[in-house]
N, C-alpha and C positions, 0 to 999 in steps of 0.2 A: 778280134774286136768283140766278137758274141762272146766268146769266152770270160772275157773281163768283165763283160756288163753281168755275166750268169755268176762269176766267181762276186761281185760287189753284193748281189743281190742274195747272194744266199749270206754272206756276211754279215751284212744289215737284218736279215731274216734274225739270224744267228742272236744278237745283240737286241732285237726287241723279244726275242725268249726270253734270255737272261734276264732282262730288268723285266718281265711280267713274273718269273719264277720268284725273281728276289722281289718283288712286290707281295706276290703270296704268300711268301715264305714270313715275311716283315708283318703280314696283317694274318697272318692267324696264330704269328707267335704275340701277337699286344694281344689277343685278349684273354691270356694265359698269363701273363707276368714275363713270358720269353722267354717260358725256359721252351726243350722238347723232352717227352717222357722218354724213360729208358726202364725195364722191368727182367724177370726171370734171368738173374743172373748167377753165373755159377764160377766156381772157382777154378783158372788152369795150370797156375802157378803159384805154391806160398814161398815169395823172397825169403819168410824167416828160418826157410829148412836149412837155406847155406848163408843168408846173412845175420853177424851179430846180431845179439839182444838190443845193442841199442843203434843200431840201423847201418845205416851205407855212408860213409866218407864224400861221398861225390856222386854225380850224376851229368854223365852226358851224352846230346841227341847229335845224330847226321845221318843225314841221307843220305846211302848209298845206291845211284840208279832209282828203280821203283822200291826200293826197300829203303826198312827205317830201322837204323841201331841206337839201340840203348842202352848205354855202357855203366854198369853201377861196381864204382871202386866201394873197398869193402877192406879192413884189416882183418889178420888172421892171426893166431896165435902160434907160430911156429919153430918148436925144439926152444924152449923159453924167451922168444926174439919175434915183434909186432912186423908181420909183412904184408905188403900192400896187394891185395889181388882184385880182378876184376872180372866179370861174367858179365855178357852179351843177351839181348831178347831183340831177337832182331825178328821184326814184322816184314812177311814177305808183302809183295806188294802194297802198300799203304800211301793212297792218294791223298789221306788227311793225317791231319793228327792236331791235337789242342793240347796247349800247355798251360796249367793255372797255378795260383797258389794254394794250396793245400795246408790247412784247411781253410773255408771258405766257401759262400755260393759260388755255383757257377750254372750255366747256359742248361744243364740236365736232372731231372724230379726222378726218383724213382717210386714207381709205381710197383701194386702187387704185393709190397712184401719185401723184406730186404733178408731173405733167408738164405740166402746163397753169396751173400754181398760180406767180405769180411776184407776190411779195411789190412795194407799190406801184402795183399793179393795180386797176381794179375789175374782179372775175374774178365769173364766174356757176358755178353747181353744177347737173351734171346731173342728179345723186342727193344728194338731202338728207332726212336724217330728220326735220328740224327741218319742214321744207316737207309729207311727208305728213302728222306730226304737224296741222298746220295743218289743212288740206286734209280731214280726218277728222273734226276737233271743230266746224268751220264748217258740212259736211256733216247734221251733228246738229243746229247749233245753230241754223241757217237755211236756212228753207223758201223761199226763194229762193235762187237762184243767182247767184252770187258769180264776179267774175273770176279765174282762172286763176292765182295766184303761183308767183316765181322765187326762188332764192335767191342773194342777189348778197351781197359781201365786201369788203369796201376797209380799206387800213391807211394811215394815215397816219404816216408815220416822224419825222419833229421833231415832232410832237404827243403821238406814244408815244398812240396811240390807234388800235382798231377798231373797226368796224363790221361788222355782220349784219343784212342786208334781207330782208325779204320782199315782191317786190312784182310786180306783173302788167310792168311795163316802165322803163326808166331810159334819161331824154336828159340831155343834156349841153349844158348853157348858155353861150351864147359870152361871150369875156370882155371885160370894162369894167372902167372904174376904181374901184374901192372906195368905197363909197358911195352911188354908183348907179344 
């Protein structure tokens, strides 16, 4: 019986966090516009080393486990005959991620400079508010420790789509043919 009343009460503890976080979080993005800054970012991946000129065929997300794959089919030109291949950026651990349309605003300003920022990229940020945001309500919310997140960026240009990761690290799948 002690137990339940301690398990409810840390519960309810639990859940008036959360809505005073997303209260703070809610009022010191309004007097900003709502976005969070993001800054010093640098390049870790350029798609267009192995994707055509004029970009990726397809694009798609799933999570596997604590990982996040990101599948971009792509044509190739092979022995005079168009074949479909595909290559993997699979984010290890990644407890978030955002999808927008590209181009477009969206939720993050980048600050600093955009010298390291080149569109087609998967580019990482050295300074993300989106990332200590994380980083603080995990801190609360788990009494274990949690790997390390980064925040990484990729746009995909014939798809008219972005992405926003969060995650501990990202490799890059070599490529095969579509399918598998």
């Amino acid at each position: 019986m002690v137990d339940s009343r301690l398990n409810r009460r840390s519960s309810i503890a639990r859940f008036f966090v959360k809505v005073h976080l997303a209260w703070k979080c809610r009022r010191s993005l309004r007097g900003r516009g709502a976005t969070m800054k993001i800054g010093m970012p640098r390049s870790v991946v350029d798609l267009y080393e192995w994707l055509p000129g004029y970009g990726e065929s397809a694009v798609s997300i799933a999570s596997e486990g604590s990982s996040l794959r990101v599948t971009v089919r792509y044509e190739r030109d092979c022995e005079e005959e168009m074949q479909l291949m595909e290559r993997d950026l699979i984010f290890i651990y990644s407890p978030v991620f955002l999808r927008h349309s590209f181009p477009g605003d969206f939720l993050f300003e980048m600050t600093g400079g955009t010298d390291g920022f080149t569109v087609g990229h998967l580019s990482e940020f050295g300074f993300s508010e989106f990332c200590q945001a994380y980083g603080v309500s995990q801190s609360i919310y788990s009494p274990s420790r949690l790997p390390e997140v980064k925040h990484y960026s990729v746009q995909f240009l014939a798809e008219n789509l972005g992405l926003h990761i969060l995650a501990s690290g990202v490799e890059l799948g070599p490529e095969r043919v579509a399918g598998y």
